[in-house]
N, CA and C atoms of all chains as a GROMACS GRO file, in nm:
protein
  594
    1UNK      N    1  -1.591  -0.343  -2.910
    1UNK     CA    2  -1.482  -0.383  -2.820
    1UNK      C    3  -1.440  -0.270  -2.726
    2UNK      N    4  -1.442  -0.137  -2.753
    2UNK     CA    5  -1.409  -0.041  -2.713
    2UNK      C    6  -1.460   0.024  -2.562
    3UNK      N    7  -1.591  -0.038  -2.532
    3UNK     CA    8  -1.708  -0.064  -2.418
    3UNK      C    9  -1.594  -0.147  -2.305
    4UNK      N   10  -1.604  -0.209  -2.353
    4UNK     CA   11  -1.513  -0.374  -2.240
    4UNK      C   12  -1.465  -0.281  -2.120
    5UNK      N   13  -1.528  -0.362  -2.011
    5UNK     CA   14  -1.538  -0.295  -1.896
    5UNK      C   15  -1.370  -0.356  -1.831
    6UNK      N   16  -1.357  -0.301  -1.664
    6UNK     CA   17  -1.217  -0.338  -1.620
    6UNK      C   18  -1.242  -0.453  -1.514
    7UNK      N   19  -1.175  -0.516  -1.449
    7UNK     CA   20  -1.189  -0.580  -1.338
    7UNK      C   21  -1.069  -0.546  -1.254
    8UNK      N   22  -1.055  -0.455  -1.140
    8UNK     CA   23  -0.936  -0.466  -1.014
    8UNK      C   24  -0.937  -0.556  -0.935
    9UNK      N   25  -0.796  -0.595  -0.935
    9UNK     CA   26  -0.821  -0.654  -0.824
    9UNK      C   27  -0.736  -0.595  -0.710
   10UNK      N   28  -0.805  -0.568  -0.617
   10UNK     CA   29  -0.700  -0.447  -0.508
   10UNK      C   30  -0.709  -0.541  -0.352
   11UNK      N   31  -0.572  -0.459  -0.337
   11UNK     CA   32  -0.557  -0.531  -0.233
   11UNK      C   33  -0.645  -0.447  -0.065
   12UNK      N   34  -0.615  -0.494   0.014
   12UNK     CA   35  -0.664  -0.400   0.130
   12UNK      C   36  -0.631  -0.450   0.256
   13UNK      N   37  -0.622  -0.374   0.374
   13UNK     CA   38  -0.534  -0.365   0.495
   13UNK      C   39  -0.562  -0.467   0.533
   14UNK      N   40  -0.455  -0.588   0.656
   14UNK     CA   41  -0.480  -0.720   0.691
   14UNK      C   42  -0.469  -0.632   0.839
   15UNK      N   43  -0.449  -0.510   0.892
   15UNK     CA   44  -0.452  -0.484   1.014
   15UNK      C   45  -0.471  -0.354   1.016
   16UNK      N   46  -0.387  -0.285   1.052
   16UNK     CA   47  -0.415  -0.092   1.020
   16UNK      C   48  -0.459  -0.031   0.926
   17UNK      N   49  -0.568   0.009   0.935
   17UNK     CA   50  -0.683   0.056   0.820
   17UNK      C   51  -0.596   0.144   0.723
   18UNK      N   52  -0.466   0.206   0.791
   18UNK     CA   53  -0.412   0.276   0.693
   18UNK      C   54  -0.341   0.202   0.598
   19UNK      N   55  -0.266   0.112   0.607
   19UNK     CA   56  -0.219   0.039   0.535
   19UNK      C   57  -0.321   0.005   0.389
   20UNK      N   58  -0.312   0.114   0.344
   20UNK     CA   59  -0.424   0.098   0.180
   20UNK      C   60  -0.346   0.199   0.106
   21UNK      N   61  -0.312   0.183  -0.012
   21UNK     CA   62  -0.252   0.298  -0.095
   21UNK      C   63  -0.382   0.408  -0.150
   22UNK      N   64  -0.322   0.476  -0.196
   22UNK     CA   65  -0.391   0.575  -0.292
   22UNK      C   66  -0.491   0.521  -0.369
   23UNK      N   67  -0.415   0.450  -0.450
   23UNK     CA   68  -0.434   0.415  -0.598
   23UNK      C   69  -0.562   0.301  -0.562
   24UNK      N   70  -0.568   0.211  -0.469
   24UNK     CA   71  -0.680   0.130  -0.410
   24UNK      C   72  -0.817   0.189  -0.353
   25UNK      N   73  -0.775   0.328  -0.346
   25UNK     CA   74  -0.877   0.394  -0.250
   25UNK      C   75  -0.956   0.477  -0.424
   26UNK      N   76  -0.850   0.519  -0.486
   26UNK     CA   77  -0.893   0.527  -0.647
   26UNK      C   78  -0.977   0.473  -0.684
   27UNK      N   79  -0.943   0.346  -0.698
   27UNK     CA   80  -1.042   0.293  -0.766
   27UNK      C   81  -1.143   0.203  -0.729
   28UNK      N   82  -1.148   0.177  -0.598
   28UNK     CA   83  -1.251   0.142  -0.526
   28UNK      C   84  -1.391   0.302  -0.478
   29UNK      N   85  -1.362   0.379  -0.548
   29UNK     CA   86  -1.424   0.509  -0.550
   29UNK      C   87  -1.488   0.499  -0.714
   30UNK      N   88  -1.437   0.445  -0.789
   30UNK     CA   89  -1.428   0.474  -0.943
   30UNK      C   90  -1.549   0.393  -0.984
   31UNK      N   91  -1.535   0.231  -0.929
   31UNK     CA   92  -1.569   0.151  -0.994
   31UNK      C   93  -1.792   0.142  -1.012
   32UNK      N   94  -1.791   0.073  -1.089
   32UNK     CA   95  -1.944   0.100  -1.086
   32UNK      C   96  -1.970  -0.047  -0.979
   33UNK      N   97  -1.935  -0.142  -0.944
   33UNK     CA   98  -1.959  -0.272  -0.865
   33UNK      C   99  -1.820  -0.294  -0.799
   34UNK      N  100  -1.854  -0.348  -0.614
   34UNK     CA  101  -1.737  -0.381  -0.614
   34UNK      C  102  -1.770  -0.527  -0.532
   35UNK      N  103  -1.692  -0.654  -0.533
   35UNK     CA  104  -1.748  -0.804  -0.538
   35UNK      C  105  -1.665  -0.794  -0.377
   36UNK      N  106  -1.693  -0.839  -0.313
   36UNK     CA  107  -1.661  -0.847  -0.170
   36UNK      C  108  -1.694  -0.989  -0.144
   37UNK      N  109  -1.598  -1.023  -0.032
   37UNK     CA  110  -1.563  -1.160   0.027
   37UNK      C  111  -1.689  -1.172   0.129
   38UNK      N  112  -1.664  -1.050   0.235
   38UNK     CA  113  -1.801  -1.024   0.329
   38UNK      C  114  -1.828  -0.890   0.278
   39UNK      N  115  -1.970  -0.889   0.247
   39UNK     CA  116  -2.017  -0.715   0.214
   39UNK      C  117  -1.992  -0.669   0.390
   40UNK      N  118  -2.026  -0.731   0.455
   40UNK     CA  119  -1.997  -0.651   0.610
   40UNK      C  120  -1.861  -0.587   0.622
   41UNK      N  121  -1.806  -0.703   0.608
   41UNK     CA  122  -1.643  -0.662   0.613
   41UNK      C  123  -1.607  -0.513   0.509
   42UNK      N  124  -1.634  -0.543   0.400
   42UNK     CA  125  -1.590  -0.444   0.334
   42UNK      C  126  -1.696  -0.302   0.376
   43UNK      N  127  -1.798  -0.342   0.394
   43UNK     CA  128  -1.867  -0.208   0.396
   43UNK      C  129  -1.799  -0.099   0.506
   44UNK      N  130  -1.786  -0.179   0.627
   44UNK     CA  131  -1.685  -0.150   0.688
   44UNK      C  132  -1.535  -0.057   0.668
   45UNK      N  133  -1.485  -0.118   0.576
   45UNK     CA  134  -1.349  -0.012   0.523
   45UNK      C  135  -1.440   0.079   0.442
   46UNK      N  136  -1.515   0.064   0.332
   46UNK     CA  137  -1.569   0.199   0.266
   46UNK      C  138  -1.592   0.289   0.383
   47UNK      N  139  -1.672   0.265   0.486
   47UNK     CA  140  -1.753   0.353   0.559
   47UNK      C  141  -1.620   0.434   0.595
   48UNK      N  142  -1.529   0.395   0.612
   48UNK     CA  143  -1.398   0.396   0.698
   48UNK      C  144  -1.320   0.510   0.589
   49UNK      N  145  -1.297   0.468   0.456
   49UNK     CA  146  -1.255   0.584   0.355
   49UNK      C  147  -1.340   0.673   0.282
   50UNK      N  148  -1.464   0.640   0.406
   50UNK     CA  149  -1.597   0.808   0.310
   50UNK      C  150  -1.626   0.751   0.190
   51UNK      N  151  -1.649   0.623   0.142
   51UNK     CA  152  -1.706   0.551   0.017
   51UNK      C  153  -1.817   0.525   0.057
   52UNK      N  154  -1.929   0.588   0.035
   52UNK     CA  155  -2.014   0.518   0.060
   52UNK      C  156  -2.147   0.526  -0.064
   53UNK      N  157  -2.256   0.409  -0.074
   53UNK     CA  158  -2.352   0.421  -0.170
   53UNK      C  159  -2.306   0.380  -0.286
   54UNK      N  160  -2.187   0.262  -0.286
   54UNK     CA  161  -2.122   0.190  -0.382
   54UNK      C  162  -2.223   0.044  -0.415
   55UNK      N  163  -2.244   0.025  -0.511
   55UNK     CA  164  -2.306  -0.112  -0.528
   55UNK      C  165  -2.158  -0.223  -0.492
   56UNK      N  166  -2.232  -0.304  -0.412
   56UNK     CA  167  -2.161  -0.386  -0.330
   56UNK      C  168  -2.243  -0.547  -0.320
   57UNK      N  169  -2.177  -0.621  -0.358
   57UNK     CA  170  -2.224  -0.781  -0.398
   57UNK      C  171  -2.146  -0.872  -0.348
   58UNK      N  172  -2.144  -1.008  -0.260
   58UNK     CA  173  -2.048  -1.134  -0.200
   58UNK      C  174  -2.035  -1.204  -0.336
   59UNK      N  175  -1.901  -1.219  -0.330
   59UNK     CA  176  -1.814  -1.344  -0.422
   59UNK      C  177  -1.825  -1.486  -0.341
   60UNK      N  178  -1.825  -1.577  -0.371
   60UNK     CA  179  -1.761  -1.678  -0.250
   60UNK      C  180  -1.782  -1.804  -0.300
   61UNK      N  181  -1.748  -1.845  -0.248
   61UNK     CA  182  -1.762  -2.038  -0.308
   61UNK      C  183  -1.901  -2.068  -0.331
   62UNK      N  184  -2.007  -2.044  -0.235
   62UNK     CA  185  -2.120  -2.065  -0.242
   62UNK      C  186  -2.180  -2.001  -0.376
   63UNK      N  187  -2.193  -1.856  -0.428
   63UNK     CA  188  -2.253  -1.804  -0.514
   63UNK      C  189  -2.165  -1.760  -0.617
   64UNK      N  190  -2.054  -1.817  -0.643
   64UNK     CA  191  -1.948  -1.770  -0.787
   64UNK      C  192  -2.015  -1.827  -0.892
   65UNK      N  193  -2.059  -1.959  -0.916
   65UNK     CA  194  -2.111  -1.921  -1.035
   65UNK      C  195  -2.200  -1.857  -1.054
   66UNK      N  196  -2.306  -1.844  -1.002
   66UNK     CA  197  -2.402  -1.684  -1.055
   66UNK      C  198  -2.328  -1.599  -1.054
   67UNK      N  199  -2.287  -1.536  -0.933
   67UNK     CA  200  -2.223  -1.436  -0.947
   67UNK      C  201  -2.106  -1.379  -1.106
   68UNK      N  202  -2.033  -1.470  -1.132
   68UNK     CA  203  -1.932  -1.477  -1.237
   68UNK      C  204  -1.997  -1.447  -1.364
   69UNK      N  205  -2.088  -1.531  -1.376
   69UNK     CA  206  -2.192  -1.498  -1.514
   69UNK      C  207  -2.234  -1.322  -1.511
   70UNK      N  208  -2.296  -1.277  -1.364
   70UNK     CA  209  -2.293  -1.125  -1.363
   70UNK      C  210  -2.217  -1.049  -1.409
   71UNK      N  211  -2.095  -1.070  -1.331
   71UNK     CA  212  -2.013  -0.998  -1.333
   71UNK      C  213  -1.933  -1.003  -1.495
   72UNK      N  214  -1.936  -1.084  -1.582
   72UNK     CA  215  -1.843  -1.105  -1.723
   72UNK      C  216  -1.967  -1.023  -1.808
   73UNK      N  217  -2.081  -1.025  -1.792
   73UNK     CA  218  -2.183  -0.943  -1.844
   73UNK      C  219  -2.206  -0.834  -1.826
   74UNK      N  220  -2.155  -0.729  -1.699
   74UNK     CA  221  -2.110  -0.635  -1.639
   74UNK      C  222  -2.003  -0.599  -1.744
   75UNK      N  223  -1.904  -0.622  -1.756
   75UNK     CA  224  -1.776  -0.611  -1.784
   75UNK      C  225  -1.778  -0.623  -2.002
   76UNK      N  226  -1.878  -0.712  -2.033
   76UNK     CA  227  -1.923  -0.641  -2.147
   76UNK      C  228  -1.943  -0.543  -2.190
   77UNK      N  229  -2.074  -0.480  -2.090
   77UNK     CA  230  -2.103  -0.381  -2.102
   77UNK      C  231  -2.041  -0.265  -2.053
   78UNK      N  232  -1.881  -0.272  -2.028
   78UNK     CA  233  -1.837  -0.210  -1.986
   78UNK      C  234  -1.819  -0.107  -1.875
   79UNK      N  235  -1.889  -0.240  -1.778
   79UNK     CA  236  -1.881  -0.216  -1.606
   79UNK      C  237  -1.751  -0.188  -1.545
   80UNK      N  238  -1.722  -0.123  -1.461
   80UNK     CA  239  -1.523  -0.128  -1.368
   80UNK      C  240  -1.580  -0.207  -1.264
   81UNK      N  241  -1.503  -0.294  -1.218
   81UNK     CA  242  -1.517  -0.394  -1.110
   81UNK      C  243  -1.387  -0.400  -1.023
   82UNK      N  244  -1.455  -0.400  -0.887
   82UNK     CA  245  -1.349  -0.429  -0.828
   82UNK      C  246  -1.359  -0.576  -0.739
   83UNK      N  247  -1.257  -0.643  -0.726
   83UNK     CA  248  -1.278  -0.758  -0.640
   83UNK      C  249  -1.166  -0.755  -0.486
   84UNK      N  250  -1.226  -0.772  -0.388
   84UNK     CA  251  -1.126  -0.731  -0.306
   84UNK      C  252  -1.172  -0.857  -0.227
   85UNK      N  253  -1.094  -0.891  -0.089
   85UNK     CA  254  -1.136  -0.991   0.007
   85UNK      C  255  -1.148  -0.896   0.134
   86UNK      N  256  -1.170  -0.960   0.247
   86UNK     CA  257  -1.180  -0.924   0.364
   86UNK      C  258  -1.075  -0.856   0.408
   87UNK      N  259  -0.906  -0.904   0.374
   87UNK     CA  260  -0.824  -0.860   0.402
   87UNK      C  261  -0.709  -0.902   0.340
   88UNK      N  262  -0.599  -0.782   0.277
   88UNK     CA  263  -0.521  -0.864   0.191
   88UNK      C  264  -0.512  -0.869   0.044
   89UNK      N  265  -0.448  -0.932  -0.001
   89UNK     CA  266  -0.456  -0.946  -0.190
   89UNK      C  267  -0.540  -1.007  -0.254
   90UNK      N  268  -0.649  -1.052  -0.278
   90UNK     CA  269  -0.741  -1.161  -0.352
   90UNK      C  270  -0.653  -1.243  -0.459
   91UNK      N  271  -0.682  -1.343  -0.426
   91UNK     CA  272  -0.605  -1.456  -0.517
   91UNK      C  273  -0.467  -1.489  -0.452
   92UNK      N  274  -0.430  -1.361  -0.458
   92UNK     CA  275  -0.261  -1.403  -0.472
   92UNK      C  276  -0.163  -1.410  -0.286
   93UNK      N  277  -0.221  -1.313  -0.273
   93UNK     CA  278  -0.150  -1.373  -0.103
   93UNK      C  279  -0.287  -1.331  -0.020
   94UNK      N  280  -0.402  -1.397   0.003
   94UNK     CA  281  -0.519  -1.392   0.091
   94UNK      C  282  -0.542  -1.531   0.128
   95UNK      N  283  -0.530  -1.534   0.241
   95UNK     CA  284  -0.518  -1.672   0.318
   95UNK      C  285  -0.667  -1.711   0.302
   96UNK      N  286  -0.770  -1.613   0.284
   96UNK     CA  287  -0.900  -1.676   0.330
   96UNK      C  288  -0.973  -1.744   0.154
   97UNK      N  289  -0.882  -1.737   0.064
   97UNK     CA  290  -0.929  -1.723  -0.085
   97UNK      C  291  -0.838  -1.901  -0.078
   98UNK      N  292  -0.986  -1.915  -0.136
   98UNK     CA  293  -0.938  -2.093  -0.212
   98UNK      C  294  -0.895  -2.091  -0.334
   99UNK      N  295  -0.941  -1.997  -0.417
   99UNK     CA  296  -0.953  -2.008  -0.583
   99UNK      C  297  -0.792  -2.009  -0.618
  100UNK      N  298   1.525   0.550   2.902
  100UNK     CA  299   1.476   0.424   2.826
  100UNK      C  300   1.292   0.443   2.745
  101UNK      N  301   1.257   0.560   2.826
  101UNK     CA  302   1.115   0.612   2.765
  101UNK      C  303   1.176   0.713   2.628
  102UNK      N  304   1.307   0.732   2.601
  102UNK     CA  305   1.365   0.815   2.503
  102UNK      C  306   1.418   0.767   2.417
  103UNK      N  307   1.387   0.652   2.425
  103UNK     CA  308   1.417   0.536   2.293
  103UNK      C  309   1.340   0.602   2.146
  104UNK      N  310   1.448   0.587   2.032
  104UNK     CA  311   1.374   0.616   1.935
  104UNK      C  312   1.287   0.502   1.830
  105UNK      N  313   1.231   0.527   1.721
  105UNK     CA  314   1.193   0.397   1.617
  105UNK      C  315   1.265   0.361   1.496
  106UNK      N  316   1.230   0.287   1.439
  106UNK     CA  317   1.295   0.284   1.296
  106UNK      C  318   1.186   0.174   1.246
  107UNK      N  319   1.140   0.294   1.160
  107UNK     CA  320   1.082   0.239   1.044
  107UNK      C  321   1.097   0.175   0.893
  108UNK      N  322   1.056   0.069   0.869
  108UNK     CA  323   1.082   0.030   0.764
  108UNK      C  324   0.977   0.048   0.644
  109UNK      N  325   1.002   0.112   0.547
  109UNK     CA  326   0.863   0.172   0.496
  109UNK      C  327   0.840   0.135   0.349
  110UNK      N  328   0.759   0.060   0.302
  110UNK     CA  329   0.774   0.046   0.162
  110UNK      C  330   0.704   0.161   0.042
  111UNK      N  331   0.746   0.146  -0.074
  111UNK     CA  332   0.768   0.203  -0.162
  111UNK      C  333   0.718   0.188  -0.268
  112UNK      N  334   0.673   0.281  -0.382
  112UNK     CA  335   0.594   0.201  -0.508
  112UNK      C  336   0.714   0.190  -0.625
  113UNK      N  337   0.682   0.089  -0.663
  113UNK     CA  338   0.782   0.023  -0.733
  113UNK      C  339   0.726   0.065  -0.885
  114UNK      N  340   0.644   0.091  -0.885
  114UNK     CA  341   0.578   0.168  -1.031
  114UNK      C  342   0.509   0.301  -1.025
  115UNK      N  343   0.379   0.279  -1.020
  115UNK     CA  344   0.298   0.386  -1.024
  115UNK      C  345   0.340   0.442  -0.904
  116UNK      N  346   0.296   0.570  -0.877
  116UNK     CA  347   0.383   0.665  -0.765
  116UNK      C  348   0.253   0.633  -0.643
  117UNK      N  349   0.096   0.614  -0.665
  117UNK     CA  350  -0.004   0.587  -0.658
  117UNK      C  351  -0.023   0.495  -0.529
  118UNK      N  352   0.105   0.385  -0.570
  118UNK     CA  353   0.095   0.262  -0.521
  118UNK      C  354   0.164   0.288  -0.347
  119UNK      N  355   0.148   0.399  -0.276
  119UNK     CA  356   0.176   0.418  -0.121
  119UNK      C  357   0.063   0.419  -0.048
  120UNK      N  358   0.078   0.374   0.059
  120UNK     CA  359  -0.007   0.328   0.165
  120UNK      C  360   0.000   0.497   0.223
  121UNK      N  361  -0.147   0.506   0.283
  121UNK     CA  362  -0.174   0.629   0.366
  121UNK      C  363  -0.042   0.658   0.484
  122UNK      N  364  -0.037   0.493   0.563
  122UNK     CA  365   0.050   0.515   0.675
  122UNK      C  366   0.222   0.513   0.631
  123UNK      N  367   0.223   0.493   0.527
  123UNK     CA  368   0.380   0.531   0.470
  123UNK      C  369   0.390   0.662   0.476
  124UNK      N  370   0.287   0.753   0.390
  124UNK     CA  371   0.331   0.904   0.347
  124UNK      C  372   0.315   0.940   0.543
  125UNK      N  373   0.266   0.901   0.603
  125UNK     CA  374   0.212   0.974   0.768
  125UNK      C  375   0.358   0.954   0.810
  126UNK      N  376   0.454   0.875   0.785
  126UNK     CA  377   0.540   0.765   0.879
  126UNK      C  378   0.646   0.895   0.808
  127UNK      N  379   0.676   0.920   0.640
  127UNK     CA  380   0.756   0.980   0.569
  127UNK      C  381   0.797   1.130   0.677
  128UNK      N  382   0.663   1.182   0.676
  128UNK     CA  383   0.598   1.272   0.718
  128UNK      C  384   0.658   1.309   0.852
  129UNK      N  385   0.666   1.223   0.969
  129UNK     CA  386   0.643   1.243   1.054
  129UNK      C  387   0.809   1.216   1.148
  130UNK      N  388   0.896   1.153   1.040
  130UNK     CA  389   1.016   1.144   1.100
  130UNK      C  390   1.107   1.232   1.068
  131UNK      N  391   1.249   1.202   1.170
  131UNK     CA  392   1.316   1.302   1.180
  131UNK      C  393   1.485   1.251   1.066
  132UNK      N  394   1.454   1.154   1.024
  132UNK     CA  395   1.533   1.124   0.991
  132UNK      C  396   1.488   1.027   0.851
  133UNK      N  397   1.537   1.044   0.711
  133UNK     CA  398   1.508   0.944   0.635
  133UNK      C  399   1.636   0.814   0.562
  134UNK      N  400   1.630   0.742   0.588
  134UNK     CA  401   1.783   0.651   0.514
  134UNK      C  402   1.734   0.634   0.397
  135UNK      N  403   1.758   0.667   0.293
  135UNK     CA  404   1.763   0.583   0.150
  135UNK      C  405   1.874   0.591   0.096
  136UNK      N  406   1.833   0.441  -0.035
  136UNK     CA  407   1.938   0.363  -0.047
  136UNK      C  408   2.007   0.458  -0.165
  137UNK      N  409   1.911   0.532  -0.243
  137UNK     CA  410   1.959   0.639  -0.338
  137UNK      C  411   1.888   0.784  -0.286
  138UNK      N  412   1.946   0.902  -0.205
  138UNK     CA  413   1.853   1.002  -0.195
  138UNK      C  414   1.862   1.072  -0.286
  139UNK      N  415   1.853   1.058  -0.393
  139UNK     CA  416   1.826   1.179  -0.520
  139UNK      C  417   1.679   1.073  -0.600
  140UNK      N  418   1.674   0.949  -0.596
  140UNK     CA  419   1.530   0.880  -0.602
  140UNK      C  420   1.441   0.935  -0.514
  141UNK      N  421   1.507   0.891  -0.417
  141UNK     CA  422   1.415   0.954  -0.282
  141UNK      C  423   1.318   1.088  -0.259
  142UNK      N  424   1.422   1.145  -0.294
  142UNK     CA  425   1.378   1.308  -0.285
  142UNK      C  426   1.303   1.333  -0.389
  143UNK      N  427   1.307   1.264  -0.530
  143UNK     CA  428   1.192   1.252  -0.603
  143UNK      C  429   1.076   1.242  -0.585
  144UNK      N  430   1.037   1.141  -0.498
  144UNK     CA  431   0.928   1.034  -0.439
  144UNK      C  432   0.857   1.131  -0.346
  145UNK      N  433   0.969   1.204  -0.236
  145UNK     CA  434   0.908   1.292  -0.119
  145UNK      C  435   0.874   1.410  -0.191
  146UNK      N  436   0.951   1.466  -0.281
  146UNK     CA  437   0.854   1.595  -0.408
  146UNK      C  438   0.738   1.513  -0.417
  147UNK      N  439   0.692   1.465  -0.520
  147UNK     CA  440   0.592   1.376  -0.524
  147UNK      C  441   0.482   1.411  -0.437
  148UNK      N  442   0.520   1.353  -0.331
  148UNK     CA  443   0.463   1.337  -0.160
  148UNK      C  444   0.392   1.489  -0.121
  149UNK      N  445   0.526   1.586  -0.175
  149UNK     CA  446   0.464   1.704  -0.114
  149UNK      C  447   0.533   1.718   0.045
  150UNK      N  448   0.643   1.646   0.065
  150UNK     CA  449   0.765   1.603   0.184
  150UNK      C  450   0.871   1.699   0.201
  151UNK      N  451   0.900   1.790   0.161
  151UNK     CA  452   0.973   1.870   0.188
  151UNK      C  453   1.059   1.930   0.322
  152UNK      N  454   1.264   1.924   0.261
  152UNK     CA  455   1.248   1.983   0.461
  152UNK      C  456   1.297   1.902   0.511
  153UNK      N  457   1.336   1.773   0.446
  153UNK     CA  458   1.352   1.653   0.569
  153UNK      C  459   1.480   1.591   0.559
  154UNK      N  460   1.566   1.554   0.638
  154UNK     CA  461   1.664   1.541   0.648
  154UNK      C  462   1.691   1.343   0.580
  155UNK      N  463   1.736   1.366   0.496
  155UNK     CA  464   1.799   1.227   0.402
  155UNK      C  465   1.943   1.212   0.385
  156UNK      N  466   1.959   1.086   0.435
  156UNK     CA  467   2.082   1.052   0.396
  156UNK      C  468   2.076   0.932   0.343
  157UNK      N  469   2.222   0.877   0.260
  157UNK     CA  470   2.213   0.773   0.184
  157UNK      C  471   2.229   0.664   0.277
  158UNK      N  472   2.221   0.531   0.291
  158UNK     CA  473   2.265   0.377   0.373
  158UNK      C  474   2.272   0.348   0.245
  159UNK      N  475   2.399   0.235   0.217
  159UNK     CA  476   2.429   0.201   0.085
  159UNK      C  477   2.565   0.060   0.117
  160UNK      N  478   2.589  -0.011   0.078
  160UNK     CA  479   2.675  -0.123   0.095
  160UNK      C  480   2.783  -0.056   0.128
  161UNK      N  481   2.849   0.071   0.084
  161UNK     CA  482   2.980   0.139   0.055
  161UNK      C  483   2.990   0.261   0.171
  162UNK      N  484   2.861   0.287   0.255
  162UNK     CA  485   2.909   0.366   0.366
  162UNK      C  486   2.798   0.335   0.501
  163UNK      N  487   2.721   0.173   0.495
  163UNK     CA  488   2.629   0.141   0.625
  163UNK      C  489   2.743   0.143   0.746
  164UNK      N  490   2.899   0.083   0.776
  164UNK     CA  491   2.927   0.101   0.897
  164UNK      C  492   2.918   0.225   0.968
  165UNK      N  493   2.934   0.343   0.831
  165UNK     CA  494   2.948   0.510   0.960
  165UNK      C  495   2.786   0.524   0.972
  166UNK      N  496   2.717   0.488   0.884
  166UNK     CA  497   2.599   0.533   0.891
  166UNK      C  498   2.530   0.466   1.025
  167UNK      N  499   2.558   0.342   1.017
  167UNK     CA  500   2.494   0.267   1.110
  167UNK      C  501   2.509   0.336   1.249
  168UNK      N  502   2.667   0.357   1.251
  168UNK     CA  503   2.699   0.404   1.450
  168UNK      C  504   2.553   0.542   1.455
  169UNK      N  505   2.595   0.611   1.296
  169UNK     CA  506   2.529   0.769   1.368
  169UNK      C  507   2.367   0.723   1.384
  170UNK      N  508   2.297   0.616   1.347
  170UNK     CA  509   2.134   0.580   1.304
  170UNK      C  510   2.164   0.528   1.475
  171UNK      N  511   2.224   0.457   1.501
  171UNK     CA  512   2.218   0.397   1.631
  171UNK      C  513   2.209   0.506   1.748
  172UNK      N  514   2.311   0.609   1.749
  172UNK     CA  515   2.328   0.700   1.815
  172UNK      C  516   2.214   0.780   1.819
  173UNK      N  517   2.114   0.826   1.700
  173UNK     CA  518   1.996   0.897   1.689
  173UNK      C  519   1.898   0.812   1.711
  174UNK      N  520   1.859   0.659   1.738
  174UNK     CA  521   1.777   0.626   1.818
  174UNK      C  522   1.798   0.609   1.956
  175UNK      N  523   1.909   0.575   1.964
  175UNK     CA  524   1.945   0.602   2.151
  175UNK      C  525   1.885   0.754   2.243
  176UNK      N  526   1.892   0.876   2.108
  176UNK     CA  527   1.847   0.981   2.153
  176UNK      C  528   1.692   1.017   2.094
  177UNK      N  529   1.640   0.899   2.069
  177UNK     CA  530   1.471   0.926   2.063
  177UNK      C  531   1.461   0.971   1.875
  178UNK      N  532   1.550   0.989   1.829
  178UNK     CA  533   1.489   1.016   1.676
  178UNK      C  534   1.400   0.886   1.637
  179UNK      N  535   1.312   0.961   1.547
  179UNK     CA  536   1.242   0.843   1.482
  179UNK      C  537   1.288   0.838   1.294
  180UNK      N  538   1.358   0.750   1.250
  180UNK     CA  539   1.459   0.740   1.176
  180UNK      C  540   1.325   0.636   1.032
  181UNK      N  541   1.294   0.636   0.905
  181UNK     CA  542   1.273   0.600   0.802
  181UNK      C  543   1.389   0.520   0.692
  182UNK      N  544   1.330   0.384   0.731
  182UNK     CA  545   1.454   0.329   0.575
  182UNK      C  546   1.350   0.305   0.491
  183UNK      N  547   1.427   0.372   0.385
  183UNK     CA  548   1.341   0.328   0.211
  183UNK      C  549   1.447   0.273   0.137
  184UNK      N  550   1.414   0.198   0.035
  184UNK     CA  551   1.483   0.185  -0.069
  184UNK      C  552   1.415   0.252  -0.160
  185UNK      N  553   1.499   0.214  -0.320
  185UNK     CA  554   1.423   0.256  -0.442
  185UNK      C  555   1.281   0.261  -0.479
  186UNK      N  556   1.262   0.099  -0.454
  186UNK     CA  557   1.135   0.107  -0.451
  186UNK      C  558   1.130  -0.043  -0.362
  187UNK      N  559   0.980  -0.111  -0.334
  187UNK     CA  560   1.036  -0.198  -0.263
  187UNK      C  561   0.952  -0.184  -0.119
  188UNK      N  562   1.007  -0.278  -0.058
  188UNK     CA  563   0.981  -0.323   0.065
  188UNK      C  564   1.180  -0.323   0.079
  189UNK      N  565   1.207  -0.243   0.193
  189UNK     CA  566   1.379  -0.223   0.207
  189UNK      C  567   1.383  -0.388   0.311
  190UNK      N  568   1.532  -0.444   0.232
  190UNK     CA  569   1.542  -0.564   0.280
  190UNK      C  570   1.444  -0.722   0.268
  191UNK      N  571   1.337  -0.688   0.277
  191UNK     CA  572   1.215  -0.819   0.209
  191UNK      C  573   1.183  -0.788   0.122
  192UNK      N  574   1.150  -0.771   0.077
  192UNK     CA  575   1.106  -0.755  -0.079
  192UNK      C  576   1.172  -0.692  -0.182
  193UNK      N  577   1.291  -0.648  -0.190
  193UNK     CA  578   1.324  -0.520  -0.262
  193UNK      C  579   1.480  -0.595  -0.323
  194UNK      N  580   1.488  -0.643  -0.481
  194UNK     CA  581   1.569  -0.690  -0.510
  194UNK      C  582   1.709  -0.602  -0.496
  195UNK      N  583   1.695  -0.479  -0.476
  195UNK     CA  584   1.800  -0.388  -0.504
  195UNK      C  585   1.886  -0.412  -0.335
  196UNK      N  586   1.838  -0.441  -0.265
  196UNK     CA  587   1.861  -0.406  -0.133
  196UNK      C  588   1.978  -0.600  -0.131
  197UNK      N  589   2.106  -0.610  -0.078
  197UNK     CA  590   2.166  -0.719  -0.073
  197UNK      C  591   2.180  -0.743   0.084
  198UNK      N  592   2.131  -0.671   0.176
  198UNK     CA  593   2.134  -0.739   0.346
  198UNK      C  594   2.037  -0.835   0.352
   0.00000   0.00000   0.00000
């Protein structure tokens, strides 16, 4: 049990790139996978906070269930994950997130 | 009228100290004036920060009319003026804040 990996979910800027805390830039540095809405989009802000050479994978309506099965098998093995969207909070206030 | 000052409204981490946006600490940073709603929190937060130096005063239910004329008077003369609360988003988000 002690393995069991993390999942973040972080938020990230809906306009001024600065608008990102610390603690997001933390652990989007930390994590071993991070699940992106658009890998473009996000590759984009990494390039932007000197992250770069992060394994980087799309979430999305189309490929969640594969994807999900990855990622909970990841997270067994005690993967850190991050899930972020294009812009914004994932899940909870991201206009572009259905789930 | 090009000597107009700003006022920023700047939010705050409500937990982890972690949880500040790049362009908050720049904004902290960069003004001449800070309002919080407690400055002995405050001045915690700007230690923290590494903020030192900067001129804080309290805005509080029990002294916003004097405060207000002199905040008014220092943007008329171009200061660029910071409201924080405790923690928070000051005024939207921030249960402590009653305007």
């Amino acid at each position: 049990m002690e393995n069991k990996g993390k999942l973040w979910i972080v938020s990230t800027p809906i306009g001024n790139l600065e608008d990102i805390t610390f603690r997001a830039v933390k652990i989007l540095q930390s994590v071993n996978l991070i699940l992106a809405e658009d890998t473009r989009r996000t590759k984009g802000l990494l390039t932007h906070l000197g992250i770069t050479e992060k394994k980087l994978i799309s979430l999305n309506e189309h490929n969640q269930e594969k994807r999900i099965a990855r990622v909970l098998e990841g997270l067994e093995n005690g993967e850190a994950v991050a899930l972020v969207s294009d812009a914004g909070m994932p899940v909870i206030s991201d206009p572009g997130y259905s789930w």
